[in-house]
N, CA, C and O atoms as a GROMACS GRO file, in nm:
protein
  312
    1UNK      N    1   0.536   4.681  -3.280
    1UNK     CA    2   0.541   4.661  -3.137
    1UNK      C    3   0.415   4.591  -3.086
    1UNK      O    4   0.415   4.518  -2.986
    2UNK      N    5   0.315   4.618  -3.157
    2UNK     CA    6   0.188   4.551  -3.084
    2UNK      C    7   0.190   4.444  -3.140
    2UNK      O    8   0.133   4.367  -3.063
    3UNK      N    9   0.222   4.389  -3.234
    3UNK     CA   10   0.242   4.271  -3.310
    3UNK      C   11   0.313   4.173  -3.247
    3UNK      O   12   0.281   4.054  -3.244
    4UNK      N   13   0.438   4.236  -3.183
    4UNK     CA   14   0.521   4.227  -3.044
    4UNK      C   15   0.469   4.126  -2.964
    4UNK      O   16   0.488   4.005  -2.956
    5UNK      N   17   0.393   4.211  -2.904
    5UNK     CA   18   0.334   4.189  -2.806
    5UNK      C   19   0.200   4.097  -2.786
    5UNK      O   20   0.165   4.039  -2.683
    6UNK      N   21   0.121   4.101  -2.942
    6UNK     CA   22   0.042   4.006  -2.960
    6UNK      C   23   0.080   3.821  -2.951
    6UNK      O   24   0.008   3.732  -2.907
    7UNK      N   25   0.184   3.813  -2.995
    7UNK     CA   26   0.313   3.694  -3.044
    7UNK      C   27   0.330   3.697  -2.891
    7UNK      O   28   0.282   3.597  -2.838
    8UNK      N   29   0.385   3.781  -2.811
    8UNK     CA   30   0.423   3.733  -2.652
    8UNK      C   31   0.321   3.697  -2.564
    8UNK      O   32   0.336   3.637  -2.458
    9UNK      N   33   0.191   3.746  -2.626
    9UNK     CA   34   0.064   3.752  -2.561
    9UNK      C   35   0.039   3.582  -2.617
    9UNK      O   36   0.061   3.505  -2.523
   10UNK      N   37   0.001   3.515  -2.736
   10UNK     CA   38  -0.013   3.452  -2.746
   10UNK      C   39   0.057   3.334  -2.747
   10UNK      O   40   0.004   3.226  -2.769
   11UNK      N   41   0.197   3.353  -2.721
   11UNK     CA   42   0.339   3.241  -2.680
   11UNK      C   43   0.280   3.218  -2.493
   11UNK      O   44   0.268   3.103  -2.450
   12UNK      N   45   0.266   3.271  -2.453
   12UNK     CA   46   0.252   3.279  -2.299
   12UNK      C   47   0.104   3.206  -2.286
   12UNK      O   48   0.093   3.109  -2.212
   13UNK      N   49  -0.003   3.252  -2.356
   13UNK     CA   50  -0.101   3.142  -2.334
   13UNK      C   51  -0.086   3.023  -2.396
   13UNK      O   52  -0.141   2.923  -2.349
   14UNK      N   53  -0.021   3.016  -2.493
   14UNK     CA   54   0.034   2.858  -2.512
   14UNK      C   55   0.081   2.792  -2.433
   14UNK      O   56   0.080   2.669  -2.440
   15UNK      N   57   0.129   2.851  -2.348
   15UNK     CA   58   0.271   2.811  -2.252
   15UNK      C   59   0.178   2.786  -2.143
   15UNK      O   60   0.175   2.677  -2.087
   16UNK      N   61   0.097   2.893  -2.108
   16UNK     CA   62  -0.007   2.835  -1.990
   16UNK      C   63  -0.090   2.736  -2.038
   16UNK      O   64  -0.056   2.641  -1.967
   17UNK      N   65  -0.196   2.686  -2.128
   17UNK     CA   66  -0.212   2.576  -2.132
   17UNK      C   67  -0.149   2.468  -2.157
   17UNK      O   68  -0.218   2.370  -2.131
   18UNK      N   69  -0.027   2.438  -2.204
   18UNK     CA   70   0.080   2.354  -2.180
   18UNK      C   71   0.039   2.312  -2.057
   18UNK      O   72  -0.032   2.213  -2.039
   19UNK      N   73   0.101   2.419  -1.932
   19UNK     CA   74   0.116   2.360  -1.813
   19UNK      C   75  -0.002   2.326  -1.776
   19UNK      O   76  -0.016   2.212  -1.732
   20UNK      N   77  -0.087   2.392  -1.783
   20UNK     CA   78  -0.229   2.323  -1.734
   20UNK      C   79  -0.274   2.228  -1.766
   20UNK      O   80  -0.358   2.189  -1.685
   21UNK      N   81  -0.257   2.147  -1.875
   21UNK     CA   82  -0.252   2.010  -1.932
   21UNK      C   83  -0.162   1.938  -1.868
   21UNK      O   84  -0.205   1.835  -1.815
   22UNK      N   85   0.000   1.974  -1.854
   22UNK     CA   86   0.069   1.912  -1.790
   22UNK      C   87   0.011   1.883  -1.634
   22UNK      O   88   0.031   1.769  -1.592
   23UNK      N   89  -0.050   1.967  -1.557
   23UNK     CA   90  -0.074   1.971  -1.445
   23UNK      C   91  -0.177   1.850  -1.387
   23UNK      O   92  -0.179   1.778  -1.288
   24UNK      N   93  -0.268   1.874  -1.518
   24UNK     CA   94  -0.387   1.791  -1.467
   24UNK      C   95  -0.395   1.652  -1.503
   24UNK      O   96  -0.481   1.570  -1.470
   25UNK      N   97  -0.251   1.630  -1.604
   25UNK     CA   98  -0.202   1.511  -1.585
   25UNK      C   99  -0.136   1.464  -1.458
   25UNK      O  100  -0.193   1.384  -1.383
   26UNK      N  101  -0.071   1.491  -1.446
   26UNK     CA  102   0.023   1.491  -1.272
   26UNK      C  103  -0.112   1.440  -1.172
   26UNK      O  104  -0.122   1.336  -1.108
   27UNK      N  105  -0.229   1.572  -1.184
   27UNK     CA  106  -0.356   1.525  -1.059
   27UNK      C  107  -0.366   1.379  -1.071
   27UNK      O  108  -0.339   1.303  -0.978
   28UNK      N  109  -0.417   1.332  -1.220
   28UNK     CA  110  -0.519   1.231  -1.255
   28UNK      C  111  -0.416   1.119  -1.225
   28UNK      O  112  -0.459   1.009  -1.188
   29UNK      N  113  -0.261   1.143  -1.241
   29UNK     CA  114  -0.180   1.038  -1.220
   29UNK      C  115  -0.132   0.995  -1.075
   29UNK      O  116  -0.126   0.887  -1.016
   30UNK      N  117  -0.101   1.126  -1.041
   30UNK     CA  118  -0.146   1.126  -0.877
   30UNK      C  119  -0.303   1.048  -0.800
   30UNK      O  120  -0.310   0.973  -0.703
   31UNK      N  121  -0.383   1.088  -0.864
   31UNK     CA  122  -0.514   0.981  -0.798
   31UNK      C  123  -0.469   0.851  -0.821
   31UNK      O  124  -0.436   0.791  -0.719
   32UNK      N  125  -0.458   0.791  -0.926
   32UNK     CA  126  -0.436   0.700  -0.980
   32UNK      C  127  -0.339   0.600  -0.882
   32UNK      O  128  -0.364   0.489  -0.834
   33UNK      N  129  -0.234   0.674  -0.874
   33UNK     CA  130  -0.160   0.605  -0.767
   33UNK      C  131  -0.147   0.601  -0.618
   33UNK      O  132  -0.069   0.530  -0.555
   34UNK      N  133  -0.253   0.704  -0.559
   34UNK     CA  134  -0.273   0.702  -0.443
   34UNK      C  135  -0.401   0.570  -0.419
   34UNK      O  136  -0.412   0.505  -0.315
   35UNK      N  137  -0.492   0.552  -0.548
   35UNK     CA  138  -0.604   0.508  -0.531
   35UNK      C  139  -0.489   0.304  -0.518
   35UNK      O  140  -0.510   0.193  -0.468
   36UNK      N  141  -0.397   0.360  -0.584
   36UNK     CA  142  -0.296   0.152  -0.546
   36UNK      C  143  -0.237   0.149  -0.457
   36UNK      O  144  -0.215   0.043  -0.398
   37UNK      N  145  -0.192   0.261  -0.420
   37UNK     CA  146  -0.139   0.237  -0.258
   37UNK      C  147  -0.198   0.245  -0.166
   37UNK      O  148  -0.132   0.225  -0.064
   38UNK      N  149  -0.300   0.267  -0.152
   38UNK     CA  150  -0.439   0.258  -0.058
   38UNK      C  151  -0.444   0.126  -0.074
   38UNK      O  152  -0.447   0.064   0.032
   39UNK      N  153  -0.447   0.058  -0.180
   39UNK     CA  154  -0.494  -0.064  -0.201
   39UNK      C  155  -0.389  -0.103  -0.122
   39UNK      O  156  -0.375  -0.116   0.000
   40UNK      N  157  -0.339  -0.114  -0.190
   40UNK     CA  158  -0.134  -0.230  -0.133
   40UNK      C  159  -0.147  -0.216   0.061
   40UNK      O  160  -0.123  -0.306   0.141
   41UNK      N  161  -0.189  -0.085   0.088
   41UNK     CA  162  -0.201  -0.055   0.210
   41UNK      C  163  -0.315  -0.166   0.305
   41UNK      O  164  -0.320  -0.225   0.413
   42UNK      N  165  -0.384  -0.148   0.200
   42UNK     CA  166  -0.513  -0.296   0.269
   42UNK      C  167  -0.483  -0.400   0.242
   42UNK      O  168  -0.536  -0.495   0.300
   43UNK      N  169  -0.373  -0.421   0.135
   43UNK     CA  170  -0.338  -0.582   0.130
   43UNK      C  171  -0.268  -0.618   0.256
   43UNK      O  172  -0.309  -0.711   0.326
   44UNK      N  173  -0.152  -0.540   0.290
   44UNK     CA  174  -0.050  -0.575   0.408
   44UNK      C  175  -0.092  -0.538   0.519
   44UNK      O  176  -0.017  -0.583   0.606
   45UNK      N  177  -0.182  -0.475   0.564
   45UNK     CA  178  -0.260  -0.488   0.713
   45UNK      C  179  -0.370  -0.641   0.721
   45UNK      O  180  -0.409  -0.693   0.825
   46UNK      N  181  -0.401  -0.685   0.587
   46UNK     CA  182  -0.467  -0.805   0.587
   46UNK      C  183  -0.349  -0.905   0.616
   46UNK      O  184  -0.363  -0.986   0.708
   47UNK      N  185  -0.254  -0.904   0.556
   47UNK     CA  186  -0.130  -0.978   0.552
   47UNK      C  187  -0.081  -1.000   0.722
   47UNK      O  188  -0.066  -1.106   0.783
   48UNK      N  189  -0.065  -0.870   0.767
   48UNK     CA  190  -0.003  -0.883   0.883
   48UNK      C  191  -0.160  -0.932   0.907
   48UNK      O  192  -0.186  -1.048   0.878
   49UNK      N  193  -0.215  -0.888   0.935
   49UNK     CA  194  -0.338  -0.977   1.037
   49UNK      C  195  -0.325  -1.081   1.040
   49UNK      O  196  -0.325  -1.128   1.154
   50UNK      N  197  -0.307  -1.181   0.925
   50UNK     CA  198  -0.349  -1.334   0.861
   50UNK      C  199  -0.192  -1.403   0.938
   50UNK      O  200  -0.194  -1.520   0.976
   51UNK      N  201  -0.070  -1.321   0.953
   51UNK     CA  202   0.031  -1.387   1.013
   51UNK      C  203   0.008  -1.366   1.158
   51UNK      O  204   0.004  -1.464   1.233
   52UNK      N  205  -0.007  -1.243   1.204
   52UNK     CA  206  -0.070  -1.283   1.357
   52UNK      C  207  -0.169  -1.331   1.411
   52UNK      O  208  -0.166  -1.314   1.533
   53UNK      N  209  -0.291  -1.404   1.360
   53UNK     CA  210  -0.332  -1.495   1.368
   53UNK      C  211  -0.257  -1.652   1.372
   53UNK      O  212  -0.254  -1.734   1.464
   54UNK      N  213  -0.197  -1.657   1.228
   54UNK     CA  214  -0.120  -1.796   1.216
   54UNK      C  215  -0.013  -1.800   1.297
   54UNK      O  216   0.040  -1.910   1.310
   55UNK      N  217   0.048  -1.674   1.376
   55UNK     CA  218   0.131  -1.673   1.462
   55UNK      C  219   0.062  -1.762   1.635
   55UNK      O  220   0.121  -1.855   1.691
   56UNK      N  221  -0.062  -1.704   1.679
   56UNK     CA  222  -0.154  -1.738   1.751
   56UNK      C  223  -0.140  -1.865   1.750
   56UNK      O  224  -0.069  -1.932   1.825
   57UNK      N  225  -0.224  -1.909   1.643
   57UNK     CA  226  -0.236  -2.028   1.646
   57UNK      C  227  -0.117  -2.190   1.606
   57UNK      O  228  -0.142  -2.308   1.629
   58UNK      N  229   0.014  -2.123   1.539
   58UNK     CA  230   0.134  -2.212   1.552
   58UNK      C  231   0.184  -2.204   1.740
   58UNK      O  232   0.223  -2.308   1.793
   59UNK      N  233   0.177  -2.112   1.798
   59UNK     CA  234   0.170  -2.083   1.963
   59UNK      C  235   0.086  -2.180   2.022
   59UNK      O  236   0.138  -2.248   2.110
   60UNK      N  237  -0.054  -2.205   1.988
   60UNK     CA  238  -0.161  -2.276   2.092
   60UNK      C  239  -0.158  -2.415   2.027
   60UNK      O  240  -0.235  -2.508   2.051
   61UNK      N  241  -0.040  -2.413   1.927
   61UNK     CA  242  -0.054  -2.568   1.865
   61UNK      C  243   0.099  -2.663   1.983
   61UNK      O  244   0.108  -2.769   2.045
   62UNK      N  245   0.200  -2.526   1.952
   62UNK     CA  246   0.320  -2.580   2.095
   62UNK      C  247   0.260  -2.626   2.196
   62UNK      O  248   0.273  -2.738   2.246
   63UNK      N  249   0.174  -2.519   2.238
   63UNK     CA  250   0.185  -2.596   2.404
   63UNK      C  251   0.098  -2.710   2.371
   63UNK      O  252   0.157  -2.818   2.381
   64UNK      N  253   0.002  -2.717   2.342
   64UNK     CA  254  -0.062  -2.823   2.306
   64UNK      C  255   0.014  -2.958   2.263
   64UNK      O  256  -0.015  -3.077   2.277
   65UNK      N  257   0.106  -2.902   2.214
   65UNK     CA  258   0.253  -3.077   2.184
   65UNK      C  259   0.298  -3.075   2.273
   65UNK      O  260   0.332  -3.178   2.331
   66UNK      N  261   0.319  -2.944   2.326
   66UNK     CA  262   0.443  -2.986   2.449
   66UNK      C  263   0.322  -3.041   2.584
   66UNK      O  264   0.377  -3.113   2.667
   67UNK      N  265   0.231  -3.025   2.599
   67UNK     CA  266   0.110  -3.059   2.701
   67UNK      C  267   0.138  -3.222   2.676
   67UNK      O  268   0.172  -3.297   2.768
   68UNK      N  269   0.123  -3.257   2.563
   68UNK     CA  270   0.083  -3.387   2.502
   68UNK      C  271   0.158  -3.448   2.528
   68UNK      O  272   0.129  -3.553   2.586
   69UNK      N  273   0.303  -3.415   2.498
   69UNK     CA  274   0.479  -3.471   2.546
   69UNK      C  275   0.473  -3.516   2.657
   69UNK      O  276   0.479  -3.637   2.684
   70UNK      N  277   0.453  -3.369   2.786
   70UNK     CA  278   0.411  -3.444   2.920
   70UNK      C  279   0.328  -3.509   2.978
   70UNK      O  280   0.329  -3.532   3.099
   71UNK      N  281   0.257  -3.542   2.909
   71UNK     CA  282   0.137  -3.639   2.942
   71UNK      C  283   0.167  -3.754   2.914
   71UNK      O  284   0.147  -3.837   3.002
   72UNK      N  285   0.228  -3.803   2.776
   72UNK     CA  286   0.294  -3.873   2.758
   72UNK      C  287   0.425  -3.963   2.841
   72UNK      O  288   0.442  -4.084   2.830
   73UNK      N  289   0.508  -3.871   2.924
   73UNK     CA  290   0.633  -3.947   2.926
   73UNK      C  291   0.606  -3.942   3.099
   73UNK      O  292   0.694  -3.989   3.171
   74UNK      N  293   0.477  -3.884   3.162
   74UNK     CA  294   0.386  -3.930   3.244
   74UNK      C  295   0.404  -4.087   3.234
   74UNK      O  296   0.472  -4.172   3.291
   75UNK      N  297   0.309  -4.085   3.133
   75UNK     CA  298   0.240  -4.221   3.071
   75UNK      C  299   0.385  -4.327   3.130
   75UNK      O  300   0.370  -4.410   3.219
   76UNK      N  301   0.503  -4.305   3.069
   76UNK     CA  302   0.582  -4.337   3.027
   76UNK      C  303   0.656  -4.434   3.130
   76UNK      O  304   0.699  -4.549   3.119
   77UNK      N  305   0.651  -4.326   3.255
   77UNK     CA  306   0.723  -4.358   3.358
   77UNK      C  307   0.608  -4.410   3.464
   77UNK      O  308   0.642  -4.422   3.581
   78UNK      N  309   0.514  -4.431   3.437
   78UNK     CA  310   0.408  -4.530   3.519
   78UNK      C  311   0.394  -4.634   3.501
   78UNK      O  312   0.312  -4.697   3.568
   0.00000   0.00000   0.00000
């Protein structure tokens, strides 16, 4: 019986460091991928920035043609 119990005693701490290995894989893999989506996260707020800018400025390039158009057909009809 104690022999038993030694064998259940020592199946069960096997079994707990199992999981505790398993576990602290999961953490380190978990950092791991929080530490790239953080990243990815700073790529596409740069991304969107860089298009609302180029958004801005395809905007101040219109009126600027269309300014130019009427100045032009000004021109045109004088």
């Amino acid at each position: 019986m104690v022999t038993d119990q030694t064998k259940e005693i020592d199946r069960l701490t096997e079994e707990n460091n199992n999981l505790k290995t398993i576990n602290k894989g999961h953490q380190d893999l978990n950092g791991e991928l929080q530490t790239k989506l953080s990243k990815k996260e700073q790529e596409v707020v740069a991304l969107y920035e860089n298009v609302k800018l180029k958004d801005k400025i395809i905007s101040r390039l219109k009126d600027r043609i269309q300014d130019i158009i009427k100045q032009l057909v000004q021109l045109c009809r004088t």
